[in-house]
C-alpha positions, 0 to 999 in steps of 0.5 A: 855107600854115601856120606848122607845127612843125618835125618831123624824120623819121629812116629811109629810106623802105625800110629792107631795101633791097628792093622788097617791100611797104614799097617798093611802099606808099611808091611808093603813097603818094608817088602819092597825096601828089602829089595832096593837093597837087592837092587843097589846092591848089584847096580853099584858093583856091577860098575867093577865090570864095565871097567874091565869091558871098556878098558879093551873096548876103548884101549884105555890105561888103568887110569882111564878105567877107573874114570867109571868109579870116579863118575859114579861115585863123586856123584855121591858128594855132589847130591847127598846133601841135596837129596836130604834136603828133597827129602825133607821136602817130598819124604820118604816114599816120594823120594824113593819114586824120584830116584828110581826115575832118576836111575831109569833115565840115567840107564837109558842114557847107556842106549845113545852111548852105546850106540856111539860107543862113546865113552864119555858118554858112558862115563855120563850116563855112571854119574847120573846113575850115581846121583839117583843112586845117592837120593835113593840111599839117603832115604833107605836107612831111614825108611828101615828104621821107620817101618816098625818098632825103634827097638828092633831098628838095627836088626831090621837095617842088618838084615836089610845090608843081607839082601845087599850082599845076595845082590851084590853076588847074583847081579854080578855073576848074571852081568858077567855073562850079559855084559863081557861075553867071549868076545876077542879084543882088537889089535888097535894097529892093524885095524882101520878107524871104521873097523875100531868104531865098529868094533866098539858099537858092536861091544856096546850093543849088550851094554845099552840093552841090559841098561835099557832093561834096568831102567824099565825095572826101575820105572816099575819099582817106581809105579809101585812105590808110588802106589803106596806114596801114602803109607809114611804119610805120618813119618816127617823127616826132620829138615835138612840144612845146607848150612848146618850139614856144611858147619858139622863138615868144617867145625866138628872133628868127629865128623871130619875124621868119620868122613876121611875113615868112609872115604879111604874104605870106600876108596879101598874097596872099590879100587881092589875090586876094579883092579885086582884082576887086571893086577893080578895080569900083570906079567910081574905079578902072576901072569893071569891070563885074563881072557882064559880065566 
């Protein structure tokens, strides 16, 4: 979830009225929108499990933890409103090829970290993810809303935010299994610093493998939505200025508190679904055994 420019779209997604090729591209793309959304779904809340991955790995406090939300989502506020102003440069199409690259790069930087179990390096590698995942939401809702009649806009941006949620739902439950593993934590005293750093690139090794899977996946999506680069030739998105974005920010008060409401859900949501579990351990709590479960 970002808090993204607001970018209005003006043309009918087939502007002849015939089912050429215009109307077959936008069909095209309107098939693979629904899947980003399948996609960003999954990649945004698989984040929840790397927090619980590097806590045992790196010996971290909940505090350290939850550095991974942090460098994945402040890369929200840093690239939203430059990523509409690209947009309003490349469009639509084009924007979505750019943050697919930008996503692929950023998940094959997991492979260096992994191999020096490094975890700013990881904490590196969120926040580039974060910032390919930011230019590739801020062209979604508008490129939903273009690829057919305005009329029937919200009923295709609400079915869009389904596919979302199968993500959401299929991508974790499948990375639990890829990127936790039954592996045992190690007793941090007793071992050597050799046997930690071993312990940590072995850990790793899965996490770097499924990044490295999910950049190819993403330079794929790329190759396609660049073959059809053309299609919303016809939709130009409206410019986007730096100074007009920032004025509403500090001047219009709707805007002000509409940004603290998204800030203060996003924080609630994603901070419960990083920590329930480990709260839930607590011996004070319920004394869930995290391992068994």
């Amino acid at each position: 979830m970002a808090l993204t420019p607001n970018v209005a779209v003006s043309a009918d997604p087939n502007p002849s009225g015939e089912p050429g090729k215009s109307g077959g591209g936008t069909r095209v793309v309107l098939i693979l929108a629904f899947a980003v959304f399948f996609l960003l779904g999954g990649v945004t809340n698989i984040n929840d499990l790397l927090v619980g991955k590097f806590k045992p790995m790196f010996h971290l406090t909940h505090a350290q933890a939850n550095l991974v939300q942090m460098a994945f989502f402040i890369a929200y506020a840093a690239f939203s409103i430059p990523a509409g102003i690209v947009m309003s440069k490349l469009g639509y199409i084009r924007t979505f090829v750019l943050g697919f690259v930008l996503v692929a790069a950023a998940a094959f930087l997991f492979v260096p970290a992994s191999a020096a179990a490094s975890y700013p390096g990881f904490l590196a590698a969120l926040f580039c993810i974060g910032a390919g995942i930011t230019v590739l939401q801020v062209a979604m809702n508008p490129v939903i809303t273009t690829l057919g009649p305005v009329e029937t806009s919200h009923s295709r941006l609400t079915f869009a935010q389904a596919f979302n949620s199968i993500g959401v739902f299929l991508m974790v439950y499948g990375g639990a299994t890829l990127l936790l593993g039954d592996s045992k934590p190690i007793d941090a005293e007793t071992a050597s610093e050799a046997q930690i750093q071993a312990y940590r690139v072995a850990e790793g090794a899965s996490i770097g493998t499924a990044y490295m899977w999910l950049g190819v996946l993403m330079l794929v999506i790329a190759a396609v939505f660049w073959m059809y680069r053309s299609a919303l030739d016809h939709a130009k998105a409206d410019d986007v200025k730096l100074e007009g974005t920032w004025g509403l920010l500090t001047h219009n008060r709707r805007v002000q508190l509409g940004a603290l409401c998204i800030f203060a859900y996003v924080g609630a949501e994603v901070a419960i679904g990083s920590n329930l579990i480990a709260y839930l351990g607590e011996p004070s709590v319920m004394g869930l055994d995290i391992q068994a479960a």
